[in-house]
Every structure is written in structure tokens, then in C-alpha cells.
C-alpha positions as CSV (number, residue, x, y, z in Angstrom):
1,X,114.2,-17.0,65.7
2,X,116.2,-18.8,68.0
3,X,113.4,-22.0,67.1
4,X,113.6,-21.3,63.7
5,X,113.5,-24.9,61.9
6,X,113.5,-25.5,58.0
7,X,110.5,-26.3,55.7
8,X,110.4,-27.9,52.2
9,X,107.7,-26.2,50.5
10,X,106.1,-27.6,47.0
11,X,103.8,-26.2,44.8
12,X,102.7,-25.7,41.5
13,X,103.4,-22.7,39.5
14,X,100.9,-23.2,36.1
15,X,102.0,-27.0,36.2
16,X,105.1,-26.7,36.6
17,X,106.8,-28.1,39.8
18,X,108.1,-26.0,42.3
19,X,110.4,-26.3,45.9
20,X,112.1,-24.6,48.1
21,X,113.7,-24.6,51.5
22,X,112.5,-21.4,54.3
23,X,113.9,-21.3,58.0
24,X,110.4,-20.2,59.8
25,X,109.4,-20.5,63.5
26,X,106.1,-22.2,62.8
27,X,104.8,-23.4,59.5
28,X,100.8,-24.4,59.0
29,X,98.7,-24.6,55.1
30,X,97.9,-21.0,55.3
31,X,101.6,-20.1,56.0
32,X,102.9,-21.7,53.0
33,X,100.7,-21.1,50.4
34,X,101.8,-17.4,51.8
35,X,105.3,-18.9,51.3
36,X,104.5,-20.1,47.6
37,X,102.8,-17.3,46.3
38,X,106.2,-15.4,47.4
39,X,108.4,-18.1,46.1
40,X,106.3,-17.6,42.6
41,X,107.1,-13.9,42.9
42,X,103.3,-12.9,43.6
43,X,103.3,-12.3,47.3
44,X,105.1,-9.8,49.3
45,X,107.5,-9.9,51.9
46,X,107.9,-7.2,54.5
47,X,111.0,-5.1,54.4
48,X,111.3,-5.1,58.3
49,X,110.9,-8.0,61.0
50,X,108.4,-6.0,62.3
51,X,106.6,-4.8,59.0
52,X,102.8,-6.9,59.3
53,X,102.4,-7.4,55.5
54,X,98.9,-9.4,54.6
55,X,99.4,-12.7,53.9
56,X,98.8,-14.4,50.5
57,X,95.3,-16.7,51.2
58,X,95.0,-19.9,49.1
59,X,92.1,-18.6,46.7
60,X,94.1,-15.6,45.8
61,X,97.1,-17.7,45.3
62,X,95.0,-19.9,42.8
63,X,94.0,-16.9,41.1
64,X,97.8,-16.6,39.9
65,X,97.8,-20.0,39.1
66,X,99.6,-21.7,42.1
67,X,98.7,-25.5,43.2
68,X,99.6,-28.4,44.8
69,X,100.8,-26.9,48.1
70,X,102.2,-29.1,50.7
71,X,104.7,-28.8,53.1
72,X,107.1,-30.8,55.5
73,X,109.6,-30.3,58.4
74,X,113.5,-30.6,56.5
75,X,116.0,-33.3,57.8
């Protein structure tokens, strides 16, 4: 992770705003919706670096009431 920068991510949780702050390496729509859904405690998160979990996809995420996601580089 040594080009590890830091993302604000915002979203929606049933209509009620939502942010947070993630060190990532690369961040794109699909990676944080993934991100939200975790953030709103409905994703999951691999126990190991290594460990591919399958990521949260944005129709899913909607399913569990998540909107509005949009992202930006910190700083």
C-alpha cells in the first residue's frame, strides 16, 4: 500500500447522510459503493490482505437501502 491515498466516501443510508474517510490504492464507483455498503454494516470485509471476498454491486447495495454514492480524493 505504499500508494495508498485517502477517499471521502458519501452515501445514503435510508436517507440519512453518511461519510467516511478509507486509505485505498485505487478507488472507482463500483469500489465505493463496496465501501458503503461496508461502512452501513452490510458488506463484508476480508479477514486477510489476501482473502478475495465478493464485492458489494450497486443494485444489491440499493436493495439494503443505500444511495447517493459519490466519492472524492481527500486533501
Amino acid at each position: 500500500m505504499i500508494d495508498a491515498k485517502l477517499y471521502v466516501i458519501d452515501y445514503a443510508l435510508h436517507g440519512q447522510p453518511k461519510s467516511f474517510i478509507i486509505r485505498a490504492e485505487r478507488m472507482d464507483n463500483a469500489e465505493a459503493w463496496h465501501w458503503a455498503s461496508c461502512d452501513a454494516g452490510v458488506g463484508r470485509i476480508g479477514r486477510y490482505g489476501r482473502e478475495h471476498v465478493r464485492k458489494m454491486s450497486k443494485p444489491m447495495a440499493e436493495r439494503y437501502g443505500i444511495s447517493e454514492v459519490s466519492w472524492r480524493q481527500s486533501g
